[in-house]
gemmi code that builds the backbone of each chain (N, CA, C; Angstrom):
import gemmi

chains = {
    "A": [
        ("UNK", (110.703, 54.151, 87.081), (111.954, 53.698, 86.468), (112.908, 53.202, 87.548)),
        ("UNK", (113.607, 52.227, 87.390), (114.438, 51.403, 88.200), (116.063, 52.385, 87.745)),
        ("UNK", (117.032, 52.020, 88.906), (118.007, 52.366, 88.841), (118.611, 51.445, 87.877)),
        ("UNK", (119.890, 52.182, 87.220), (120.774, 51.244, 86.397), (121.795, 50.298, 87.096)),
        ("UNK", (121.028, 48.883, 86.519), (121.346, 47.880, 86.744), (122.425, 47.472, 86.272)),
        ("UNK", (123.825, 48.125, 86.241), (124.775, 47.402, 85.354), (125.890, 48.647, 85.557)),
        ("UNK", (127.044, 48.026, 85.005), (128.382, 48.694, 85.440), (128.699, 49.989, 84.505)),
        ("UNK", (128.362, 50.835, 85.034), (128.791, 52.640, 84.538), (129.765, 52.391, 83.436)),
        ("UNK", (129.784, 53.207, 82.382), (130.858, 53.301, 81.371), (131.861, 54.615, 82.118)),
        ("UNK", (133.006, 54.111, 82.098), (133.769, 56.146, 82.341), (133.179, 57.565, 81.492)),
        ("UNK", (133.667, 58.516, 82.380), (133.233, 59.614, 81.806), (131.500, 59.622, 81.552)),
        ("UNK", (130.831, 59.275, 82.527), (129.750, 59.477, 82.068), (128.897, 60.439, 83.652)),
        ("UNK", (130.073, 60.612, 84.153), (129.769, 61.650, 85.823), (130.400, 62.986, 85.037)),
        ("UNK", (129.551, 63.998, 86.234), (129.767, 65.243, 86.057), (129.690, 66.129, 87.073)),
        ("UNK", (130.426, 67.114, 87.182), (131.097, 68.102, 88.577), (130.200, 69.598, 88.262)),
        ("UNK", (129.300, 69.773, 89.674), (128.684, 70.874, 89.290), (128.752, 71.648, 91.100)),
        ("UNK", (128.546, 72.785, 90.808), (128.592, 73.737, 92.177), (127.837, 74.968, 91.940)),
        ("UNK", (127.257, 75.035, 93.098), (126.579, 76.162, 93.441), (126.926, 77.283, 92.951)),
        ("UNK", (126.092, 78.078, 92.220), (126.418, 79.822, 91.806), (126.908, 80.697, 92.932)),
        ("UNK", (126.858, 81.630, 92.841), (127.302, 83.093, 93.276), (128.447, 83.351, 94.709)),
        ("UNK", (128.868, 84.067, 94.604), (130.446, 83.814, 95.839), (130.329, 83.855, 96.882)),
        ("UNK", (128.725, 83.908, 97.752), (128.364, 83.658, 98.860), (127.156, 82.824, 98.826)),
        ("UNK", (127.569, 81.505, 98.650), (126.147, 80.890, 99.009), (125.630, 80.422, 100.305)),
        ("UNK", (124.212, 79.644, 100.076), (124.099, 78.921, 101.297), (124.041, 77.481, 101.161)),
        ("UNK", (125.038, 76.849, 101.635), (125.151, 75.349, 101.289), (124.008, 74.629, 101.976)),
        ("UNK", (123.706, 73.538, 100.851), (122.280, 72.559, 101.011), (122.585, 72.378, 102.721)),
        ("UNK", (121.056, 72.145, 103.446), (121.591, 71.259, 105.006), (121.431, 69.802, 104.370)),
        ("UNK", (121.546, 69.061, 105.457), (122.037, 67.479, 105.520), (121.097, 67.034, 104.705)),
        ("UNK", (119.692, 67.186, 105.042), (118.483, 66.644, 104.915), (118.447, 66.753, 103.092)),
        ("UNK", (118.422, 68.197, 102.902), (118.467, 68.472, 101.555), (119.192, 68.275, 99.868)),
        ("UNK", (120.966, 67.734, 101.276), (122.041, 66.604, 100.159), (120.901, 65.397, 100.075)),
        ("UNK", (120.378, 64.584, 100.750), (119.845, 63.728, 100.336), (118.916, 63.838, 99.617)),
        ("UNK", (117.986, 64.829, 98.831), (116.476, 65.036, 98.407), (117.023, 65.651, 96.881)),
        ("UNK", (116.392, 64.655, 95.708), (116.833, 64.573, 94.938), (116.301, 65.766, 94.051)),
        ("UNK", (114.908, 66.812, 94.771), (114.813, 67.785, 93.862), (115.447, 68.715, 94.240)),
        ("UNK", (116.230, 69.032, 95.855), (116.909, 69.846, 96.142), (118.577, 69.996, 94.945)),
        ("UNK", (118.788, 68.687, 95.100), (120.180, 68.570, 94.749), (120.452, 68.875, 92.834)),
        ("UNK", (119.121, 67.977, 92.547), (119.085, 68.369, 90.612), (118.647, 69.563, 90.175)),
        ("UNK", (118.213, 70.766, 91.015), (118.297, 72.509, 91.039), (120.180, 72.707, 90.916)),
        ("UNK", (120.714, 72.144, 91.497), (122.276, 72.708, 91.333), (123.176, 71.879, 90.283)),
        ("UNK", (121.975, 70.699, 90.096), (123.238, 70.306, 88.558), (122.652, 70.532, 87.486)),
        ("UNK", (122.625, 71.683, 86.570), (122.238, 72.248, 85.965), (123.271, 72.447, 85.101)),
        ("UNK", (123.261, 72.824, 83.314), (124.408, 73.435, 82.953), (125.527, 74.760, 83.530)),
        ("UNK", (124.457, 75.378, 83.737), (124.753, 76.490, 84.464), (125.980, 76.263, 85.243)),
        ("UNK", (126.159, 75.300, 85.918), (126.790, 75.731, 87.299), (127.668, 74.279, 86.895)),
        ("UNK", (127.787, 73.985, 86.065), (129.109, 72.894, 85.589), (130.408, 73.189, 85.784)),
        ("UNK", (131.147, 72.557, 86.326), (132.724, 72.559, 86.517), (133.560, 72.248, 85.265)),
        ("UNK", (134.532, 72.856, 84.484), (134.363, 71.705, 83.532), (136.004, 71.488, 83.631)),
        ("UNK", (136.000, 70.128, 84.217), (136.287, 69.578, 84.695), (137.281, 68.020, 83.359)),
        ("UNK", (138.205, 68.002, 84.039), (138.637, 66.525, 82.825), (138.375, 65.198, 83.340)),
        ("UNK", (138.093, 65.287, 84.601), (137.520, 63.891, 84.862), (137.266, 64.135, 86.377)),
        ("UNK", (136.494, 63.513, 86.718), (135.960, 63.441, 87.910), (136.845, 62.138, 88.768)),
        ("UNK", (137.457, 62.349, 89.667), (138.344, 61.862, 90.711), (137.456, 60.893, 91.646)),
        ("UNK", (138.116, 59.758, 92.294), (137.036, 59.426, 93.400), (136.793, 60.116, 94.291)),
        ("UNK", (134.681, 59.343, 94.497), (134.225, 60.214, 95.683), (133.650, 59.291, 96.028)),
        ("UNK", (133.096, 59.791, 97.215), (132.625, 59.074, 98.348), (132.783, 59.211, 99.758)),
        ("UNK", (133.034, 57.552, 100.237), (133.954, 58.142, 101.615), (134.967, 57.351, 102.134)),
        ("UNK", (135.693, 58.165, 103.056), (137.261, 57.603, 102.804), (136.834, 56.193, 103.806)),
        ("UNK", (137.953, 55.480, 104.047), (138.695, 53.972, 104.571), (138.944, 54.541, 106.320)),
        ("UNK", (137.701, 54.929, 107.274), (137.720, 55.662, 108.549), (137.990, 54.237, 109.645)),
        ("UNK", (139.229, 53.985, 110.004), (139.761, 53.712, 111.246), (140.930, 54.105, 112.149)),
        ("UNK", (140.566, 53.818, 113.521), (141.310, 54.144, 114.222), (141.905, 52.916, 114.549)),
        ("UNK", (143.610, 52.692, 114.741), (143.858, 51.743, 114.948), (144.427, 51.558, 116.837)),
        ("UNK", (143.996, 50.729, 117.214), (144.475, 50.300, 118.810), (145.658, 49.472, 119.052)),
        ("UNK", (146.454, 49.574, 119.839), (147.323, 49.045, 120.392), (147.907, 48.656, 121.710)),
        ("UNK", (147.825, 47.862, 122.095), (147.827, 47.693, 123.723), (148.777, 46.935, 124.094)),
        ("UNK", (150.211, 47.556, 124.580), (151.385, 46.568, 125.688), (150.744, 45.518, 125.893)),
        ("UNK", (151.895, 44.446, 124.490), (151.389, 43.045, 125.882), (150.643, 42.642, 124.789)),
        ("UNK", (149.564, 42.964, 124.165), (148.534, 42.388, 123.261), (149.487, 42.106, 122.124)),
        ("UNK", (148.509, 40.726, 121.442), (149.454, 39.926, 120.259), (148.760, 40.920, 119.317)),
        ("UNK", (147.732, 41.235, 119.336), (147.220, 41.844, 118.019), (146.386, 43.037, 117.964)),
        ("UNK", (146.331, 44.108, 117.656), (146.192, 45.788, 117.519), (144.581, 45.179, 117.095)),
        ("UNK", (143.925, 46.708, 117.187), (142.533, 46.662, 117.058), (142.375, 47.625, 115.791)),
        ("UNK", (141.646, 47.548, 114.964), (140.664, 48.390, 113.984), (139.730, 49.071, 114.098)),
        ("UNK", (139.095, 49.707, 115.027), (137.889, 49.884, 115.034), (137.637, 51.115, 113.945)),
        ("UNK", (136.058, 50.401, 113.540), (135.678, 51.663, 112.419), (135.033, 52.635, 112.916)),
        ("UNK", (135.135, 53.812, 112.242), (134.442, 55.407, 113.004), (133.674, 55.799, 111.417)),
        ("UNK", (132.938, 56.570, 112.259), (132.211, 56.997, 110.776), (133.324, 57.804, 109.820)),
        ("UNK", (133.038, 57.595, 108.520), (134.032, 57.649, 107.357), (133.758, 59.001, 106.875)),
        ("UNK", (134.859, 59.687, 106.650), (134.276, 61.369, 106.191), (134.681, 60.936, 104.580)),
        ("UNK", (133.696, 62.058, 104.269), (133.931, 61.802, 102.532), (134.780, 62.280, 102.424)),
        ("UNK", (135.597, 62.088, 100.894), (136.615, 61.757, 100.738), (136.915, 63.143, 99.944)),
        ("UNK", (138.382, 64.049, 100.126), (139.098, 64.895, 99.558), (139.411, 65.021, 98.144)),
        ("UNK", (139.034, 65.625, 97.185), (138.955, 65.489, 95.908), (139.469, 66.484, 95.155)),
        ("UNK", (141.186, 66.107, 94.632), (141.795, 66.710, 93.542), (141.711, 67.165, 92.359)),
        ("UNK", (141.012, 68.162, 91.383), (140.263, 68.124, 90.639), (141.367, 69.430, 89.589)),
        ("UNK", (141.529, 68.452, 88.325), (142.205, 69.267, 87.396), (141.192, 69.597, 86.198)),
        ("UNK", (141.443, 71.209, 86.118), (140.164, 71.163, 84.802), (141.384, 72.514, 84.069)),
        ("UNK", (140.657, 72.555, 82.441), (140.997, 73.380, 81.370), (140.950, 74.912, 81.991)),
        ("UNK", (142.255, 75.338, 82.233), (142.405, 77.359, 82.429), (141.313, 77.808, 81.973)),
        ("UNK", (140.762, 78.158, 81.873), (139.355, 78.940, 81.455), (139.553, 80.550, 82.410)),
        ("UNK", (140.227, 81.881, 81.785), (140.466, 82.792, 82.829), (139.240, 83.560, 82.703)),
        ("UNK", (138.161, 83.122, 82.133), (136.572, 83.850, 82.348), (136.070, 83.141, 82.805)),
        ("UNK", (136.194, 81.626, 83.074), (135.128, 81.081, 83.428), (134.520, 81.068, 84.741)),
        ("UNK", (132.771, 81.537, 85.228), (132.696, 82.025, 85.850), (132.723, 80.608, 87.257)),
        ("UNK", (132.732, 79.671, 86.984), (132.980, 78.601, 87.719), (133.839, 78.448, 88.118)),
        ("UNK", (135.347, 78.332, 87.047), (136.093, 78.134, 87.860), (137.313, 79.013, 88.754)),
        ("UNK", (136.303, 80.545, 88.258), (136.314, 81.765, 88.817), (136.155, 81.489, 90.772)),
        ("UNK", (134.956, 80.932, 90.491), (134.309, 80.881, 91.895), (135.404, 80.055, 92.823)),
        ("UNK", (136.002, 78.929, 92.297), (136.730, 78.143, 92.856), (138.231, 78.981, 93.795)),
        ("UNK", (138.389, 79.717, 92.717), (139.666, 80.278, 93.261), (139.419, 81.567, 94.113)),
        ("UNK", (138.313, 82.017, 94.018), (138.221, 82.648, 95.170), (137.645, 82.314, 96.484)),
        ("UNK", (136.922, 80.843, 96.615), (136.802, 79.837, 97.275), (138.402, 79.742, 97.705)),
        ("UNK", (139.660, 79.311, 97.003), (140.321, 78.797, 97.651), (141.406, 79.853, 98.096)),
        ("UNK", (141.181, 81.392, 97.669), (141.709, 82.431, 98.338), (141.102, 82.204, 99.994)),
        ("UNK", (139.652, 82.857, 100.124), (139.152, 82.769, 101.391), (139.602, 81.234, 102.482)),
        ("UNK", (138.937, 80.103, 101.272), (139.459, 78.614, 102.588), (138.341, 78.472, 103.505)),
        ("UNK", (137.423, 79.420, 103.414), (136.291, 79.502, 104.477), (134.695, 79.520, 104.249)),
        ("UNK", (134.650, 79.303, 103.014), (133.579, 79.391, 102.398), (132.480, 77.751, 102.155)),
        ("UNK", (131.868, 77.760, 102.193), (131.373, 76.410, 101.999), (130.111, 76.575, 101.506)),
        ("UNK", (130.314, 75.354, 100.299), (129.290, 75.568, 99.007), (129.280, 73.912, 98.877)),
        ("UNK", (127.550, 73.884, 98.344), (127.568, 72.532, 97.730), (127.983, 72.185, 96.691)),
        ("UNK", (128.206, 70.713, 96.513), (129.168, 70.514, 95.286), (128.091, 69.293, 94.823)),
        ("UNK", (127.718, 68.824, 93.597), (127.215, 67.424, 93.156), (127.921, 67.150, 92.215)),
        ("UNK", (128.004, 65.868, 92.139), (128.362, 64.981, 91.031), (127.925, 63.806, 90.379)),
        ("UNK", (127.467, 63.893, 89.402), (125.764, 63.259, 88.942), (126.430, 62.175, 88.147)),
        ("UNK", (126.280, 61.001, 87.911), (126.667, 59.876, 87.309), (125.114, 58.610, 86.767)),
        ("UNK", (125.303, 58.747, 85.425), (124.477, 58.766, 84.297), (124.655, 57.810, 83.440)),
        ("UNK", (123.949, 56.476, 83.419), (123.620, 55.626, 82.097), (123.058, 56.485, 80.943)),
        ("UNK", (123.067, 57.273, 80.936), (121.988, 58.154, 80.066), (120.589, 58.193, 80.303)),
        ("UNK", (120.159, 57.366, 80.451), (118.424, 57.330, 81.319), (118.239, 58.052, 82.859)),
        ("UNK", (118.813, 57.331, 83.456), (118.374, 57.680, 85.176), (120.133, 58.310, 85.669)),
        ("UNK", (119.475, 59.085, 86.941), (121.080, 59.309, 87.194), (121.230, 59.107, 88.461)),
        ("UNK", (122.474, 58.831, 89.149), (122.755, 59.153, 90.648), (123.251, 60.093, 91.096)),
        ("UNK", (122.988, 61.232, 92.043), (124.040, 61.958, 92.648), (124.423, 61.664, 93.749)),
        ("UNK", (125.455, 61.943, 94.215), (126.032, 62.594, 95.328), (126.233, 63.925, 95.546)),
        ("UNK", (125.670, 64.357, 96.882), (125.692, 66.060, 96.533), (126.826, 66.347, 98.435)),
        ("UNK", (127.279, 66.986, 98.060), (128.317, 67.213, 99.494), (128.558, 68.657, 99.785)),
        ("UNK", (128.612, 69.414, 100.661), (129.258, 70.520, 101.145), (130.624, 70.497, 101.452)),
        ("UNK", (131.571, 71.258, 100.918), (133.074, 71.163, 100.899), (133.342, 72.796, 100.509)),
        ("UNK", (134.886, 72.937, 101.380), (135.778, 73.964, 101.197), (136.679, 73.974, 100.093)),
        ("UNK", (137.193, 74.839, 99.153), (138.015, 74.834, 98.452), (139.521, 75.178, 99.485)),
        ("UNK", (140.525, 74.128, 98.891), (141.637, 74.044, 99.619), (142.593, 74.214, 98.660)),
        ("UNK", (143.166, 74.788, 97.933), (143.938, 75.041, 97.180), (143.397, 75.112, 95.498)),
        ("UNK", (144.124, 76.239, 95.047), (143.859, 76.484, 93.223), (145.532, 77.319, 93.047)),
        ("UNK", (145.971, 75.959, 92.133), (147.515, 75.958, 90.902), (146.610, 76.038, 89.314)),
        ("UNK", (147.663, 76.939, 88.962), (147.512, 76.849, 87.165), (149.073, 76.303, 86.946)),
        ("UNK", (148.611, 75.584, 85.957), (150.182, 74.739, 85.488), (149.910, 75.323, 84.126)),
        ("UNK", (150.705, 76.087, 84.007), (150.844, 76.971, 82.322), (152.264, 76.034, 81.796)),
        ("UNK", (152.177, 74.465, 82.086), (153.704, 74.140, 81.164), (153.192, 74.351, 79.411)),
        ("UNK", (154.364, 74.675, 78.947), (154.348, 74.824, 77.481), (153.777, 73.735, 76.265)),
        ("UNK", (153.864, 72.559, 77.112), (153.428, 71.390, 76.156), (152.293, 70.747, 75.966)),
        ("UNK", (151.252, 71.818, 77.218), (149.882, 71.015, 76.754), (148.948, 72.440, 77.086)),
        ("UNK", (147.570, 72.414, 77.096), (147.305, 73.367, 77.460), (147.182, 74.183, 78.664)),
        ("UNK", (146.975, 75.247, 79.417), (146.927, 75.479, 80.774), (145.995, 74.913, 81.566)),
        ("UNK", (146.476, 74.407, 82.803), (145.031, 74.096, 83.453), (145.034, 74.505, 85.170)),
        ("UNK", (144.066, 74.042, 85.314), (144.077, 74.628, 86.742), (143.586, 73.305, 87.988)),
        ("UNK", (144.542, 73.165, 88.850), (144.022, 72.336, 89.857), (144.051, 72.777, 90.959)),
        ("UNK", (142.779, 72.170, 91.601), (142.289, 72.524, 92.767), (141.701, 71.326, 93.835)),
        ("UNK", (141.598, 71.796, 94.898), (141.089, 70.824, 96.024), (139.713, 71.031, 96.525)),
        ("UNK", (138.341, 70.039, 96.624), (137.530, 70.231, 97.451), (137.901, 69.136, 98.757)),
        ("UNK", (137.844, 69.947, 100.091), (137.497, 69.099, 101.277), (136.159, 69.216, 101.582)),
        ("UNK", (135.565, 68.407, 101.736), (133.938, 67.570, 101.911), (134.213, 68.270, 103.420)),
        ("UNK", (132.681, 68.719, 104.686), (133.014, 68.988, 105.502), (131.933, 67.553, 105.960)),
        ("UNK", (132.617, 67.083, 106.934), (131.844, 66.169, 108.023), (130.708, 65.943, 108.208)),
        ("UNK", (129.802, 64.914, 107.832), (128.321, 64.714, 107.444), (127.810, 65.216, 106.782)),
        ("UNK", (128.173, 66.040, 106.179), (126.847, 67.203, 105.234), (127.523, 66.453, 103.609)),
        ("UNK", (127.205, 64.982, 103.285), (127.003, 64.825, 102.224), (125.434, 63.928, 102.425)),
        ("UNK", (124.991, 63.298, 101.140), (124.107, 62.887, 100.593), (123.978, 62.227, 99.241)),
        ("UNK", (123.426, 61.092, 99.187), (122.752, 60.347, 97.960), (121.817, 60.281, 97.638)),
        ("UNK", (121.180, 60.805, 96.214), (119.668, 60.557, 95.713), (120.074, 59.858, 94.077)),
        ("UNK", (118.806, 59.755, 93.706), (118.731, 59.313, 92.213), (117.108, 59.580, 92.114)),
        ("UNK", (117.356, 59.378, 90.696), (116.093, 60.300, 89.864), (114.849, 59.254, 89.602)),
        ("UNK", (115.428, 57.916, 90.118), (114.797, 56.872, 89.703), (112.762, 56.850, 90.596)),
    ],
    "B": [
        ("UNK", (107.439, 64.519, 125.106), (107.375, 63.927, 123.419), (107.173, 65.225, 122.855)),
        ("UNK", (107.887, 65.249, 121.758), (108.106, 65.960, 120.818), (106.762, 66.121, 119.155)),
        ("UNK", (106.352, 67.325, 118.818), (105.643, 66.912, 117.918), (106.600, 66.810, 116.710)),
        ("UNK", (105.805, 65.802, 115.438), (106.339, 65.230, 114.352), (107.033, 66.880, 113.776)),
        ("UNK", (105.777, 67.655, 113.343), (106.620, 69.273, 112.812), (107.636, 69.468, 112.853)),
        ("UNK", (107.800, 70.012, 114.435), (108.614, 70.304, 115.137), (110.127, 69.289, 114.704)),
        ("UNK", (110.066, 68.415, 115.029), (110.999, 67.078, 114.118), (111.659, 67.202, 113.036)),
        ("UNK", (111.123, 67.690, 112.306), (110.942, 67.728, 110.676), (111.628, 69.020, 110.568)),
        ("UNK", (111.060, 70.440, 111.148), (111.542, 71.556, 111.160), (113.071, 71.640, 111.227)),
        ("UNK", (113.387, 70.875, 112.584), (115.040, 71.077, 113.719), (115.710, 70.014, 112.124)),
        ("UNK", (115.209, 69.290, 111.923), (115.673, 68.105, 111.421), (116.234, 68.502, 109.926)),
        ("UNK", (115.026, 69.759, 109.211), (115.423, 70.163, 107.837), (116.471, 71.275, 107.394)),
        ("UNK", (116.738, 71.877, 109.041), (117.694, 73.085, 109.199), (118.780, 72.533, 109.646)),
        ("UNK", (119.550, 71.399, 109.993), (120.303, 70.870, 110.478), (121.356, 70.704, 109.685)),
        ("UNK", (122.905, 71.228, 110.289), (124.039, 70.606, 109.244), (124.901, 69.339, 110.028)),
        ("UNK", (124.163, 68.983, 110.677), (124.805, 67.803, 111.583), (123.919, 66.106, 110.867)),
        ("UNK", (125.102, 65.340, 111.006), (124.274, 63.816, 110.648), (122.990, 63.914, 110.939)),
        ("UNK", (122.032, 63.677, 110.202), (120.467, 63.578, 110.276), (120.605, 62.210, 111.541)),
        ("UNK", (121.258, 61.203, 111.454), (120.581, 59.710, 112.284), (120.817, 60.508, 113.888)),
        ("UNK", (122.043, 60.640, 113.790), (122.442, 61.728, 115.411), (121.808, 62.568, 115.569)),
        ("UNK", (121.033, 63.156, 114.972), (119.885, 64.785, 115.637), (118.915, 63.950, 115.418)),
        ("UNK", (118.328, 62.548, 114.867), (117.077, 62.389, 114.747), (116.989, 61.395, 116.158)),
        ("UNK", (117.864, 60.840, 116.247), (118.004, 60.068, 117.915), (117.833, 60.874, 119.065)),
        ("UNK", (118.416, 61.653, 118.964), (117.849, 63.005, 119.967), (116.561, 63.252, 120.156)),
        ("UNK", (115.446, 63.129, 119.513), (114.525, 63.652, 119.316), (113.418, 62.559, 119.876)),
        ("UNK", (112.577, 62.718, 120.843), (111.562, 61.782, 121.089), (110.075, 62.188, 120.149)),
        ("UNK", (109.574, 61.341, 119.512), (108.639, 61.494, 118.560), (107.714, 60.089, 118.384)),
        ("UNK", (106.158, 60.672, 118.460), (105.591, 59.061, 118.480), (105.608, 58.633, 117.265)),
        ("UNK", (105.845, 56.873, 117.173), (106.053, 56.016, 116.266), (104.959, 56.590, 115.082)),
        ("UNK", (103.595, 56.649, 115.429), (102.124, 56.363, 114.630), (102.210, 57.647, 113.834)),
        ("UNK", (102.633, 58.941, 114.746), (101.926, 60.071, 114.516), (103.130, 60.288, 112.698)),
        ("UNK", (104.718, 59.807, 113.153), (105.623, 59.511, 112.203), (104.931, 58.943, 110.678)),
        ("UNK", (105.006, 57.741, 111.403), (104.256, 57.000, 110.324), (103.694, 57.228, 109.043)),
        ("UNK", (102.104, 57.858, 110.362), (101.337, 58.504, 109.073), (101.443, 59.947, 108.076)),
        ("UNK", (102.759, 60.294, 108.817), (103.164, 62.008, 108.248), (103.863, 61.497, 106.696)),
        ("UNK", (104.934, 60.368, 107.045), (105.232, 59.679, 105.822), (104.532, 59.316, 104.801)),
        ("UNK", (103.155, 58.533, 105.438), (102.346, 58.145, 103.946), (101.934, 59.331, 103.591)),
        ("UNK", (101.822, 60.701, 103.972), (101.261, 61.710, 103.311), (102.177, 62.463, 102.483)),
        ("UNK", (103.711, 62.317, 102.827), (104.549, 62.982, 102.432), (104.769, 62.846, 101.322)),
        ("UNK", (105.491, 63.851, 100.145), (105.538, 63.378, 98.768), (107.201, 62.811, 98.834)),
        ("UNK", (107.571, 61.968, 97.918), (108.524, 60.898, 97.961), (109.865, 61.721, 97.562)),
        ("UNK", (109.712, 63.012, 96.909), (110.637, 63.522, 96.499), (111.220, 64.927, 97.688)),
        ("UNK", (110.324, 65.045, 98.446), (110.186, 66.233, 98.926), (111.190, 66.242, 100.393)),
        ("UNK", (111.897, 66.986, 101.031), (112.935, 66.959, 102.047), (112.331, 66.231, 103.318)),
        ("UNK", (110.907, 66.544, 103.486), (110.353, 65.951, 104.309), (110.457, 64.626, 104.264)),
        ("UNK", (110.276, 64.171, 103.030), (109.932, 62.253, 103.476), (111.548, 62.057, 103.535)),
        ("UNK", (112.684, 62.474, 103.077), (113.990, 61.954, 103.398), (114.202, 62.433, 105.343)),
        ("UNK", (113.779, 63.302, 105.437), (113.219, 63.159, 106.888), (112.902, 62.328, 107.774)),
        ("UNK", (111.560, 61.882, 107.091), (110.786, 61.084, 108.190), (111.287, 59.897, 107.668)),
        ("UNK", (112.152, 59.870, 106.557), (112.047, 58.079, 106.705), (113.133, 57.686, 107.676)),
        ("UNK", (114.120, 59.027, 108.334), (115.149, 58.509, 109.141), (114.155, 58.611, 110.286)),
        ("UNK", (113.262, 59.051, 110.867), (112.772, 59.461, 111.929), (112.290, 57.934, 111.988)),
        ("UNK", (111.474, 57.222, 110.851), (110.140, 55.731, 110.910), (111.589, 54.771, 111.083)),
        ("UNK", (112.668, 55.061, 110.676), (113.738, 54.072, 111.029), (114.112, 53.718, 112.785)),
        ("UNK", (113.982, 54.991, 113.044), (114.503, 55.183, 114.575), (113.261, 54.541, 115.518)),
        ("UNK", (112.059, 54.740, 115.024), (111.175, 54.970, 115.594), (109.877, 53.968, 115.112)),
        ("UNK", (110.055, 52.652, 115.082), (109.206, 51.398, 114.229), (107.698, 51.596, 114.718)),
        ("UNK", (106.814, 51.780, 114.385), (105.362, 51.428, 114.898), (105.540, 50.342, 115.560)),
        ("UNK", (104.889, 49.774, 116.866), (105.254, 48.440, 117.411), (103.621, 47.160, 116.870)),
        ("UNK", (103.833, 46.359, 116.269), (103.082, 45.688, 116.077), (101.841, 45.389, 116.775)),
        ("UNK", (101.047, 45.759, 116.252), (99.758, 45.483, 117.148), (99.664, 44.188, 118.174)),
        ("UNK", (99.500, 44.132, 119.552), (99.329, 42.510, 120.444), (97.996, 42.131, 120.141)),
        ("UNK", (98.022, 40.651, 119.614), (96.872, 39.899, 119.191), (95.854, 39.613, 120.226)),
        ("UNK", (94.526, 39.969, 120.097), (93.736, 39.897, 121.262), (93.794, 38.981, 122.232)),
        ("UNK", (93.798, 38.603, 123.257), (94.154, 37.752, 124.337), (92.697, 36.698, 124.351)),
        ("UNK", (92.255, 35.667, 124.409), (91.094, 34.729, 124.411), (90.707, 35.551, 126.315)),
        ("UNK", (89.356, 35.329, 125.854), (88.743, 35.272, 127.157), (88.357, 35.041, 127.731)),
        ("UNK", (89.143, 34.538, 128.906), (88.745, 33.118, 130.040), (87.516, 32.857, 130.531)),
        ("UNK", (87.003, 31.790, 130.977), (85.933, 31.777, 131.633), (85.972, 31.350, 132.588)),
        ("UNK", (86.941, 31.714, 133.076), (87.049, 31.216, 134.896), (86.090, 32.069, 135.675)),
    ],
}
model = gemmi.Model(1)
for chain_id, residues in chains.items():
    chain = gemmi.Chain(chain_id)
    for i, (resn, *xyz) in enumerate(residues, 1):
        res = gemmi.Residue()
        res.name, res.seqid = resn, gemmi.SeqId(i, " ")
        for name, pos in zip(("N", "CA", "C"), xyz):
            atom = gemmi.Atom()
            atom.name, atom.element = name, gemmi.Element(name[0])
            atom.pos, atom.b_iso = gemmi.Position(*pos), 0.0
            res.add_atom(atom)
        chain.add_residue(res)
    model.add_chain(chain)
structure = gemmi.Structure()
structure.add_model(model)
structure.setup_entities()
């Protein structure tokens, strides 16, 4: 089966993370290997999540400047993936997004994260190792509670596969 | 020179960029190669070796030379 040839509808990606409050995050080799990575997107271990934020990797330059020179330099450096704000539904059992906040108590923990994006036939992931950097509940009165939180991606340890 | 295993091993335990630890590593082109065609396509290994057969091209066979008769 060939990859999907054609432009993604929204909402058709999904946020999943590793079980239990000490894991061992995928190595490099293993973000890329698509039976390593589709073991962790499983229902099981779903974020649930209201939309999945951009990912990838960020816009990595350093810019130069030199007395005297008419025009500054760009140079590109390798691009770290990108920091991802992620608001999902209060859930105060849920054991996911349980894990998160005690992820972002510690700050020191590092777990793989995938996020699988789906024509419905074939899928792509991206699978990354990242720290939880902050967890807010916004209990305002006018909608329901939710909870946002931060993954930081750590430095090379992401990966791309597909099922194709 | 480094054996392919050995490669594969450092290479599958690694949390550092795979292209940067696989440049490090001296490994023959052939022995690469053929670890790949054996490897299964899904398996950590061939995402492995295919950075290793990147780094590391088989060099094209040199076409037999004619032989002079001087």
């Amino acid at each position: 089966m060939a990859l999907p040839n054609k432009v993604l509808p929204g909402f058709s990606a999904a946020l999943y993370c590793q079980p239990t409050s000490s894991p061992t995050p995928l190595t490099t080799s293993a973000l890329s290997t698509v039976a390593s990575v589709a073991a962790i997107a499983v229902s099981g271990n779903l974020l649930p999540v209201e939309a999945i934020p951009a990912f990838g990797q960020d816009d990595a330059v350093a810019s130069f400047a030199i007395a005297g020179s008419r025009q500054s330099d760009k140079i590109p450096v390798q691009a770290a993936p990108t920091s991802m704000t992620i608001t999902a539904a209060w859930n105060p059992a849920d054991s996911q997004l349980l894990l998160m906040r005690e992820d972002a108590k510690s700050g020191v923990i590092d777990r793989t994260f995938v996020i699988s994006a789906t024509d419905g036939t074939n899928i792509v992931y991206y699978a990354f190792n990242g720290r939880v950097g902050e967890f807010k509940i916004d209990s305002a009165p006018g909608a329901e509670a939710k909870c946002i939180f931060s993954v930081h991606p750590r430095g090379n340890q992401y990966g791309w596969s597909n099922n194709a | 020179m480094m054996k392919v295993a050995e490669a594969i091993k450092e290479l599958t335990s690694t949390y550092r960029s795979l292209e940067e630890v696989a440049r490090g590593l001296q490994v023959d082109a052939n022995e690469v190669a053929s670890a790949l065609a054996k490897a299964h396509p899904e398996s950590e290994e061939f995402t492995v070796l295919k950075v290793l057969a990147s780094l590391n091209p088989v060099a094209p066979k040199a076409a037999p030379q004619a032989e002079s008769n001087d």
